[in-house]
C-alpha positions in Angstrom: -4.8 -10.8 -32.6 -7.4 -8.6 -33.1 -11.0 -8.6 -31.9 -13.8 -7.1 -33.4 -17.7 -7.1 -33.5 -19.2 -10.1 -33.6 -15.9 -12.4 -33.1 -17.0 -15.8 -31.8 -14.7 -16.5 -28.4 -14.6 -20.3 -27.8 -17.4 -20.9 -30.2 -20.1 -19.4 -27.8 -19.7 -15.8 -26.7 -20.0 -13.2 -29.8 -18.9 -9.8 -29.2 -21.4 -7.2 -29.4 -19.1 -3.5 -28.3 -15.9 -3.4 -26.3 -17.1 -2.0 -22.6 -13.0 -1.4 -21.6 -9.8 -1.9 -21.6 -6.8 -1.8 -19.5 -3.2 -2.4 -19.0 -3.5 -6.6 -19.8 -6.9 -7.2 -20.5 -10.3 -6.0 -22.7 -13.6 -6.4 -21.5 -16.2 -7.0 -23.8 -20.2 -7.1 -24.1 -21.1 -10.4 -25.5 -24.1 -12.5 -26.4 -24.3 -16.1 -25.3 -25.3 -17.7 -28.5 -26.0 -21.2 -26.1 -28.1 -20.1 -23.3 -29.2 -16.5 -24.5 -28.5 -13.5 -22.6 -25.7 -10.6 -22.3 -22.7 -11.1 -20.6 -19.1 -9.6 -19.7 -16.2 -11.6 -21.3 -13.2 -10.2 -20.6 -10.1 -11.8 -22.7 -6.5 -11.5 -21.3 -3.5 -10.2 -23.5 -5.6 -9.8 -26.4 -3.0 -8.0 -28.3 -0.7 -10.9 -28.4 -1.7 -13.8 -26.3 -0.1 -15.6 -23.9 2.8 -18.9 -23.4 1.1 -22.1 -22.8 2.8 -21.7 -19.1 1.0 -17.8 -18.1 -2.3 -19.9 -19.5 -2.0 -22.7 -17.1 -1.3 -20.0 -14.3 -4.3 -17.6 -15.2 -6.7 -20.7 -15.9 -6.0 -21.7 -12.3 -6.2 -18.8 -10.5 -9.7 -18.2 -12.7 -10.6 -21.8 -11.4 -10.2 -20.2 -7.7 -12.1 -17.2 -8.2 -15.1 -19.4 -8.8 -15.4 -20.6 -6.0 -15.8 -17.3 -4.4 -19.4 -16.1 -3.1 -20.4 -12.5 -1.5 -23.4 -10.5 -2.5 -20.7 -7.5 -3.6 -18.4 -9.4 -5.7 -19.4 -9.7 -9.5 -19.8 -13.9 -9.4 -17.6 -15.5 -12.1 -19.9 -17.6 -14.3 -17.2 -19.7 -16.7 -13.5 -19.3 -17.9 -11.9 -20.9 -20.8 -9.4 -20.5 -23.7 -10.0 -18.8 -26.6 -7.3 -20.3 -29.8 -4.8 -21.3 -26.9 -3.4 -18.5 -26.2 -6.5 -16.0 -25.4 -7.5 -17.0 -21.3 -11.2 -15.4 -20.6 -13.8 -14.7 -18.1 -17.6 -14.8 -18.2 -19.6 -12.7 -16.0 -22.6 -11.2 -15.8 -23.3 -7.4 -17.7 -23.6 -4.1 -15.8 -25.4 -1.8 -17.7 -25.2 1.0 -15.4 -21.2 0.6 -15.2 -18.5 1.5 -13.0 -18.4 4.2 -11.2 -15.0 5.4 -13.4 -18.3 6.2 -15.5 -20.1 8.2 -12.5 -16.7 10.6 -11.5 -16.8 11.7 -15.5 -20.2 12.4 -15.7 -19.6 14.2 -12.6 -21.5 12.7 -10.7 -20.4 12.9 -7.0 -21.8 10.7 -3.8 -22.6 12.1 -1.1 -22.0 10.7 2.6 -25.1 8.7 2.7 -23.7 6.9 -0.8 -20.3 6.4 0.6 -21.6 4.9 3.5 -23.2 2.3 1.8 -20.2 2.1 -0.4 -18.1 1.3 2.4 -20.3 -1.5 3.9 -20.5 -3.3 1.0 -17.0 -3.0 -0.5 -15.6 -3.1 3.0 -17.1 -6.1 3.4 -16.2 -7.9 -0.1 -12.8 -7.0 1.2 -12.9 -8.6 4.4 -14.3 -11.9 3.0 -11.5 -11.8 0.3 -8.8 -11.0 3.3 -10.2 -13.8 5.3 -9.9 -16.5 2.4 -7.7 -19.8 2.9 -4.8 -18.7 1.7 -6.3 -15.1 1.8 -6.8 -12.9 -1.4 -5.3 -9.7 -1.7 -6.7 -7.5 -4.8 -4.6 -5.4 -4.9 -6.2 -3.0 -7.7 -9.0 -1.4 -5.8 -9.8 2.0 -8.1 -13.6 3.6 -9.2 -13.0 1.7 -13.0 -13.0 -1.5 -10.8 -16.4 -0.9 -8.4 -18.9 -1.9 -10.8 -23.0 -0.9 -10.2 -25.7 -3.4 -10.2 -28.6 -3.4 -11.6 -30.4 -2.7 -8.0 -28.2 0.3 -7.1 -25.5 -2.5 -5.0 -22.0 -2.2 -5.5 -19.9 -5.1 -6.9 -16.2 -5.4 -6.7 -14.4 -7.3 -9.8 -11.3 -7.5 -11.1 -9.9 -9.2 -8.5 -9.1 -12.5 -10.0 -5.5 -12.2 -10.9 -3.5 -12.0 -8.5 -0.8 -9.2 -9.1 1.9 -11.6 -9.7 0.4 -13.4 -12.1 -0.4 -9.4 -13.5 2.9 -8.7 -13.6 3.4 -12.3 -15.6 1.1 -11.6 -18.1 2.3 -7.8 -19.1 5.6 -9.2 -19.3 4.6 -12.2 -21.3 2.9 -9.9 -23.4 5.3 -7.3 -24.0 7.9 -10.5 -24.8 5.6 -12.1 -27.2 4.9 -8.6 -29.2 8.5 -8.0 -29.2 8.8 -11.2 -31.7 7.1 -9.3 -34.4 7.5 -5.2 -33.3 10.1 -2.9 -32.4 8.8 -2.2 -28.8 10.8 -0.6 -26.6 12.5 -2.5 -23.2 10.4 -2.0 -20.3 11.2 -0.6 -17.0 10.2 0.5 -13.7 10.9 4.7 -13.2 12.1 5.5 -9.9 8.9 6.5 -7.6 6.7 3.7 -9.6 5.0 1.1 -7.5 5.7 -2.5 -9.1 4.3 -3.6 -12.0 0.4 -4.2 -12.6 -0.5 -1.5 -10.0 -2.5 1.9 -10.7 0.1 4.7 -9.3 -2.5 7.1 -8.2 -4.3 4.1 -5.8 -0.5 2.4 -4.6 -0.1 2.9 -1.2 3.5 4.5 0.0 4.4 0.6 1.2 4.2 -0.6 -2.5 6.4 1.6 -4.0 10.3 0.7 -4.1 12.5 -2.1 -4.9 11.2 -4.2 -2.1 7.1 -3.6 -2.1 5.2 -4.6 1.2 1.5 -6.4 0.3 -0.9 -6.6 2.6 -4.8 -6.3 3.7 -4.1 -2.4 4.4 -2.9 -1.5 1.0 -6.2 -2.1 -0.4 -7.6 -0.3 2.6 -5.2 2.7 1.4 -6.8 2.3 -2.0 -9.9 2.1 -0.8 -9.4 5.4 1.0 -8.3 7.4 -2.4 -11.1 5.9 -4.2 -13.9 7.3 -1.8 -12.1 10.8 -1.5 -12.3 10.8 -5.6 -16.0 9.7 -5.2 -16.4 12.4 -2.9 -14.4 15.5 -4.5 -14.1 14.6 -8.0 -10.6 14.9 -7.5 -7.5 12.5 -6.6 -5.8 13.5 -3.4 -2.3 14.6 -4.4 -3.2 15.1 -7.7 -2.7 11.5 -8.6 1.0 10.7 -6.9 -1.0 8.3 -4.9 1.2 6.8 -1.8 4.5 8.4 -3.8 3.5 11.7 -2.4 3.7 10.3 1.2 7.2 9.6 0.9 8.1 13.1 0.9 8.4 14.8 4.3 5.6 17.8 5.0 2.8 15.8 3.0 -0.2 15.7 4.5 -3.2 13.4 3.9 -6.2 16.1 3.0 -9.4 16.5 5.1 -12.7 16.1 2.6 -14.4 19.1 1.5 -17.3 21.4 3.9 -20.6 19.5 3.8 -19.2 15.7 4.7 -19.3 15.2 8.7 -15.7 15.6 10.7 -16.3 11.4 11.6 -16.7 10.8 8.0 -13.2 12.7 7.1 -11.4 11.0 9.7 -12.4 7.6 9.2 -11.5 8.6 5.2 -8.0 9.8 6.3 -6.9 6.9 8.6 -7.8 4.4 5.3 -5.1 6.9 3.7 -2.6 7.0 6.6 1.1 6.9 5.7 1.4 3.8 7.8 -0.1 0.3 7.2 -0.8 -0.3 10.9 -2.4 2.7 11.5 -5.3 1.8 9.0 -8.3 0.7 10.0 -9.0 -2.7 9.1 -11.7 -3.6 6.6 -13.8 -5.3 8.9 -13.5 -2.1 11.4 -14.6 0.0 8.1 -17.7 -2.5 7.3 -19.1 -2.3 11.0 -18.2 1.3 11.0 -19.8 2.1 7.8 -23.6 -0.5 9.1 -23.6 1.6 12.4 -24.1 4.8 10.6 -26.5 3.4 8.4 -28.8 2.4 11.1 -27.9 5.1 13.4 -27.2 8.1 11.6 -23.8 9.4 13.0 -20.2 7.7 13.1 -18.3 6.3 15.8 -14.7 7.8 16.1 -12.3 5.4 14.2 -9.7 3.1 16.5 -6.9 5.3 17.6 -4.0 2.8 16.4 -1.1 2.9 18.8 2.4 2.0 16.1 5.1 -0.1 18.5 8.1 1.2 18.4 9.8 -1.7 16.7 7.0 -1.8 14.1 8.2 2.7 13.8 11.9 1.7 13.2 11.4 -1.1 10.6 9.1 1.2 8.8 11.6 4.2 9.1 14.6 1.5 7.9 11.5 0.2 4.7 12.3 4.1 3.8 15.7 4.3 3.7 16.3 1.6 2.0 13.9 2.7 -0.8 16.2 5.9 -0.6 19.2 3.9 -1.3 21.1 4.6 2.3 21.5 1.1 3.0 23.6 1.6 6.1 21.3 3.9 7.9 18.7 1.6 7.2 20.3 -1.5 8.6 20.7 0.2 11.8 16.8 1.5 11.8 16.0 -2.8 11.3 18.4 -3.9 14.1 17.0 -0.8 16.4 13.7 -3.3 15.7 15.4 -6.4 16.8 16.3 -5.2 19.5 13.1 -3.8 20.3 11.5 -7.1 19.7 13.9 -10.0 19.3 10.7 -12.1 17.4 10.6 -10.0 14.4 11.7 -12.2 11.4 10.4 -9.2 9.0 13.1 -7.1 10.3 16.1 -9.2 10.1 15.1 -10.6 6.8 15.5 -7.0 5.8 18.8 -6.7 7.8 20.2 -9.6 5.7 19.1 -7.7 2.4 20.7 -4.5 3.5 24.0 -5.9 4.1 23.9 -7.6 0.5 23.2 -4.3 -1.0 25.7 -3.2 1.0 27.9 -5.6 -0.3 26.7 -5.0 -4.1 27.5 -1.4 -3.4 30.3 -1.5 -2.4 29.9 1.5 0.2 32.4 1.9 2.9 32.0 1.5 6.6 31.6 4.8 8.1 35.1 5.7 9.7 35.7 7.4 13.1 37.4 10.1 13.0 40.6 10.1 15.9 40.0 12.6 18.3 43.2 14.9 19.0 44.8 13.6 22.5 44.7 16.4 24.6 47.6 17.8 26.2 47.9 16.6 29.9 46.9 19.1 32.5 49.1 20.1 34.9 48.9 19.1 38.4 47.7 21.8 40.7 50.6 23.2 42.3 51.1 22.4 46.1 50.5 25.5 47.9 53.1 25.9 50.7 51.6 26.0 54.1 54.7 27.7 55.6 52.9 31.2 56.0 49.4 28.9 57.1 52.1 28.1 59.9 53.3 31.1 61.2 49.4 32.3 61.7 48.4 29.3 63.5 51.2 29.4 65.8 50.7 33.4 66.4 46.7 32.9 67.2 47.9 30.2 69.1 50.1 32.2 71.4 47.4 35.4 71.7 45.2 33.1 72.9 47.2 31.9 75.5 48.1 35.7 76.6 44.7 36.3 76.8 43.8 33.3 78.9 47.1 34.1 81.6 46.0 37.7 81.9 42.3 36.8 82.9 44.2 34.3 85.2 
């Protein structure tokens, strides 16, 4: 299906201009034609719709994100289904748009802007994180910051979990197939997963076997400032790819941003999750500054050395040497005996190893070596003959003096 101008969704919202669109979804400026008023609608799939099963899954997950309250995260004001197969969202406009908008029309923040970029988008985050079960988003980028109508920044986009992402472009793809000659999809070696903006991903996301967590969106929350504050992606747009390469280094920010400021943006981008700073650490971080003009020095975060070797072995696998990697997870047993993580990932590598089919790594025999001769005995029949000599000139000596 197709939407235009001035298509009536669910009898209610009639489109007015499309504001976006992305990999699964369009976002739209609407009219309410009930209560008056412009809002967002943003319609899922709209190219081909979705199965009556991805619509139960994106209706509940829409029903969730309701329920969610923070003065930084655009509010969800109504869901439904447009002709069964179209899920949407209702939400209020932003007529000064996302800051996407603001890094083409060159228009940079400065440290001051950042600052209060980080408070309130650090702390969106942190009330997401410490949801019941929590809420990853998984998708943080410039495109998905929007600006309010006050100057505040409001997070969106955040109400589809990246599984049910991942559902949905499939579903989609599978359903245009029916009717068009599209081509199979795949991942490309050095993609993150499906549903996921490469140049944002954090290193930890890319691979057969991605690792989510609260500090991936801290990694992406780390790129996106750096673009806010250069203009530029860091590694011209690999994102975490580039950090799987040895000799990559994350990049300082330009002359003119305070040496605190940098570092706090370069631990968000560290190579390794646990030496991010938390969002919460970023929000207080971020509201000291603001009241007191300067930055404290982020957390020095200390890696355990179990924590080293399963990340290590998380690399090697994504390499495809399965072996070495098993013995980088059971280095981290070892280390710590409680680290289910780690032999989870042991089982996996000896299945690949299995699937594989690579040998077992073969000692070589050593040659024997010859045996050494025993040192000869050395005849002490000369030693003998001295002694007994000394022995008598001696006793010469001793009778003369007598």
């Amino acid at each position: 299906m197709t939407f235009q101008k001035s298509t009536l969704i669910d009898r209610r919202y009639r489109l007015i201009s499309r504001a976006g669109k992305g990999g699964f979804a369009e976002v739209w400026q609407a009219s309410d034609t009930q209560q008056g008023g412009t809002k967002a609608v943003k319609i899922l799939s709209p190219d081909s719709g979705l199965s009556d099963s991805v619509v139960s899954m994106a209706l509940a997950e829409h029903e969730r994100s309701k329920e969610l309250e923070h003065p930084n995260i655009l509010p969800i004001e109504g869901h439904g289904v447009h002709d069964e197969h179209y899920p949407y969202l209702v939400m209020p406009f932003c007529h000064r748009g996302s800051l996407d908008t603001a890094i083409q029309e060159k228009r940079l923040l400065d440290e001051d802007q950042l600052a209060r970029l980080l408070s309130q988008i650090g702390g969106a985050l942190h009330y997401l994180h410490t949801r019941t079960p929590r809420i990853l988003h998984n998708d943080i980028k410039p495109g998905n910051i929007l600006i309010g109508d006050s100057g505040e920044y409001l997070l969106t986009d955040f109400g589809i979990s990246t599984q049910t992402r991942v559902t949905i472009q499939r579903n989609s793809i599978d359903r245009r197939r029916m009717t068009q000659a599209l081509p199979k999809s795949g991942g490309k070696k050095g993609q993150p997963i499906e549903g996921l903006a490469p140049a944002y991903a954090a290193p930890e996301l890319y691979g057969k076997t991605p690792v989510y967590s609260e500090r991936s969106d801290v990694f992406s929350l780390g790129v996106t400032m750096y673009e806010l504050a250069t203009g530029q992606l860091p590694w011209r747009g690999e994102g975490g790819a580039a950090l799987l390469r040895s000799g990559v280094e994350v990049p300082e920010l330009p002359a003119g941003f305070s040496r605190r400021f940098s570092q706090w943006a370069e631990a968000c981008m560290h190579p390794d999750p646990h030496a991010r700073p938390t969002t919460e650490e970023l929000e207080q971080a971020a509201q000291r500054y603001l009241e007191k003009g300067y930055w404290e020095a982020p957390p020095v975060k200390v890696t355990p050395r179990w924590q080293t070797a399963e990340a290590e072995g998380d690399r090697l696998f994504r390499d495809g040497q399965f072996r070495e990697a098993r013995s980088k997870y059971e280095e981290a047993l070892r280390l710590n005996p409680a680290a289910g993580s780690a032999k989870e990932k042991m089982e996996r590598c000896q299945e690949a190893i299995r699937k594989h089919k690579q040998p077992e790594p073969v000692a070589h025999a050593e040659k024997p070596t010859r045996p050494s001769r025993p040192a000869p005995v050395r005849k002490k029949r000369r030693f003998n003959i001295v002694a007994n000599l000394v022995s008598l000139l001696i006793l010469g000596v001793i009778g003369f003096a007598g």
